[in-house]
C-alpha positions, 0 to 999 in steps of 0.5 A, spaced: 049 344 384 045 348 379 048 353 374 049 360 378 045 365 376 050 370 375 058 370 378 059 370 386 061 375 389 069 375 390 070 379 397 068 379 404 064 383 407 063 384 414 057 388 416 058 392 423 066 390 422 070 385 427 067 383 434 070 382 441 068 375 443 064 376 450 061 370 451 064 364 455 063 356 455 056 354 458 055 346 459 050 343 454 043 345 455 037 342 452 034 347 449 039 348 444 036 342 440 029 345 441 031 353 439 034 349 432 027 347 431 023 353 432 028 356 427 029 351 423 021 352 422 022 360 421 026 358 415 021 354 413 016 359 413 021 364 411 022 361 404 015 357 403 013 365 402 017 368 397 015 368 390 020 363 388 020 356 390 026 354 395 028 347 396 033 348 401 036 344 406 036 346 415 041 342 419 044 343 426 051 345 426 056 347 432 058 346 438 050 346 441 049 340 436 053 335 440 050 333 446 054 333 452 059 338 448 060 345 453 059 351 448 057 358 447 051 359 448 050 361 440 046 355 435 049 354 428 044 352 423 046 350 415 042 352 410 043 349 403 040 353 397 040 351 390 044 357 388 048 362 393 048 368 388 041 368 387 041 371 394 033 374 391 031 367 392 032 366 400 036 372 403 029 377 403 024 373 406 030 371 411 031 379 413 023 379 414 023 373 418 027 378 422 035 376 421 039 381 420 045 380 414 052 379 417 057 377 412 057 376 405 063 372 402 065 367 396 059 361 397 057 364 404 053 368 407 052 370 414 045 372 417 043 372 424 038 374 429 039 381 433 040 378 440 046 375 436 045 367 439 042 363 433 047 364 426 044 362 419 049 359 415 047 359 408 051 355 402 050 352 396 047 345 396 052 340 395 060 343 397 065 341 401 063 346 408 056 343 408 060 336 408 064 337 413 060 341 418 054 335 418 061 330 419 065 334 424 057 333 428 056 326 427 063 324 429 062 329 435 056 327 437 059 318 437 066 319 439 067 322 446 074 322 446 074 326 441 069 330 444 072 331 450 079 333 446 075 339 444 071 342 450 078 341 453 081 346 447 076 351 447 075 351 454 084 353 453 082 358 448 077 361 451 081 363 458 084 368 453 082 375 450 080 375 443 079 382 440 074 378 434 071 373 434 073 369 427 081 369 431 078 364 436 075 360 431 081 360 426 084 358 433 080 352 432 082 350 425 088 345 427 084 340 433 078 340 427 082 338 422 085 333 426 078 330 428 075 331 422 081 326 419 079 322 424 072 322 422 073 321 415 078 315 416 071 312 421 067 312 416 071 308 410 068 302 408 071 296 411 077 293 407 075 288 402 067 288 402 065 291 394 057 290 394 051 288 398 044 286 396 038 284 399 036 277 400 028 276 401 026 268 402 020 267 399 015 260 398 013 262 391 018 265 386 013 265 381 009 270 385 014 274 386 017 274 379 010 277 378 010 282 384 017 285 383 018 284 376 011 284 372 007 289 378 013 294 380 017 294 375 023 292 377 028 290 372 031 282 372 039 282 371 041 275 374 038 267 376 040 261 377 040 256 373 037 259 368 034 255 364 027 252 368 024 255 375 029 259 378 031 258 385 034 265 385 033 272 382 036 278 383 033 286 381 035 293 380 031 299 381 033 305 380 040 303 384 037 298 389 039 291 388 034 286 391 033 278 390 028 273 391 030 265 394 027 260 395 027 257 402 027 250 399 035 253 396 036 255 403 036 250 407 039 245 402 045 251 401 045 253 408 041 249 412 038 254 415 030 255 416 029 261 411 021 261 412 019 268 411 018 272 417 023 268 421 027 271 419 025 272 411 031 275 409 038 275 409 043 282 408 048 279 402 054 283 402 061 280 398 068 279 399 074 276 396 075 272 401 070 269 405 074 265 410 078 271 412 072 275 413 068 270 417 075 269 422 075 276 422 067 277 425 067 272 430 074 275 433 069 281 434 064 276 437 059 275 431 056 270 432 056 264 426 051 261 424 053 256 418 061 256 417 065 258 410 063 253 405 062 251 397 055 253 396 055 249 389 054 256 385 060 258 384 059 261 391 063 260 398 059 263 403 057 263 410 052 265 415 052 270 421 047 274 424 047 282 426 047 284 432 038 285 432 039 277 430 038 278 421 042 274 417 047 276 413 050 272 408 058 273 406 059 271 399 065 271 395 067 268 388 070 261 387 076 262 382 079 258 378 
């Protein structure tokens, strides 16, 4: 995040003051997707036409994100700017784009068109409520036990009289956070796996030195053996890691036809026990090409295939 140009503000404040909740739960619908669109390059414009340059983010958020999920009919959308206190920067061409400023509080603003069905979200690039929006949406949008949980909490609280709409979406907060945990919990790494890599096979690892190394710019951290020709080199570039092998050390390591486009590459992933992988990916049906074996580098790895038929390599150090 950017410097802000001046402190936030330190209060909210809610122009027009609290609102009934009117609106009731209407099965998914379509066109909720293509109104984002239509704003989403709304906003665009908006800010492509003020007199500083904004980069910002614009994300579908909310209920009418998630495909299958009953909502009110209201589209939430996210912008991230680079600085919420700048609001000269995106709020003036907002206004004129014809939204109108609903609330202002610490690191949020509020603003929305005057049929009240699209609200814009805007925060600063980066914080933790951008985050949790796009997390809370992705997870609802693959998990459909979850999803049902929730339609079915709403649809409970919507069977009540709300006097403000921000009591029926605090109502909301225990199921969200709970799902969110959830969410977050799916997206942890696989215990045990530390660092991966992409492998391709090549004919002539000296011509490759030259593409990646010599015309690319990619920098050689690792080969082996290190004296003579290499049968194996690996590259970082920024913070992508890439190798060159030999097809001549994949089928005498591996045994496998490494040609290049059949398949060509391998995805290598490391663990601290390759054996232990392997038996736990075959019980979930992976299907397993060469068994944990001593490669001879150093290495014990072994071979699967991902579910479009890649290989992937499991590698893990020999101790001792």
């Amino acid at each position: 995040m950017t410097s802000p140009r001046r402190p936030d503000v330190t209060t909210a404040e809610i122009i027009g003051g609290p609102e009934a909740l009117e609106l009731s739960l209407h099965s998914y619908d379509p066109r909720w997707a293509a109104n984002f669109q239509e704003h989403r390059r709304r906003i665009l414009d908006a800010l492509a036409g003020a007199d500083v340059d904004v980069d910002v983010d614009v994300e579908h958020i909310g209920s009418t994100a998630v495909p299958g999920l009953a909502a009110k009919p209201i589209v939430d959308i996210v912008v991230a700017v680079p600085d919420i206190t700048a609001e000269e920067d995106y709020l003036p061409g907002l206004l004129v784009a014809g939204y109108e400023l609903r609330v202002r509080e610490p690191g949020h603003r509020l603003v929305r068109t005057p049929a009240r069905d699209v609200h814009v979200h805007i925060y600063e690039r980066g914080v933790a409520a951008v985050h949790d929006y796009l997390l809370l949406r992705d997870h609802l949008r693959a998990d459909a036990g979850d999803r049902e949980l929730y339609e079915s909490v709403k649809r409970a609280l919507m069977s009540r009289r709300w006097d403000d709409m921000n009591d029926y979406a605090y109502a909301k907060t225990d199921v969200i956070q709970a799902i969110k945990t959830r969410a977050r919990a799916g997206r942890a790494r696989p215990p045990g796996y530390t660092d991966a890599l992409v492998n391709l096979y090549t004919r002539d690892i000296d011509a490759g030195l030259r593409f990646y190394r010599d015309l690319l710019g990619f920098t050689e951290t690792f080969r082996t053996p290190a004296d003579g020709r290499p049968e194996h080199v690996e590259f970082r570039l920024g913070g992508f890691t890439l190798a060159l092998g030999t097809v001549e050390a994949a089928r005498r390591v591996h045994e496998v036809d490494a040609t290049p486009g059949a398949p060509g590459m391998v995805i290598v992933v490391w663990t601290g026990d390759v054996d232990a992988a392997v038996a736990a990916l075959r019980a979930a049906g992976v299907p397993v090409l060469k068994e944990p074996h001593d490669a001879g580098n150093g290495n014990r790895n072994a071979l699967v295939r991902d579910p479009d038929g890649n290989l992937v390599e499991i590698v893990a150090k020999i101790s001792g």
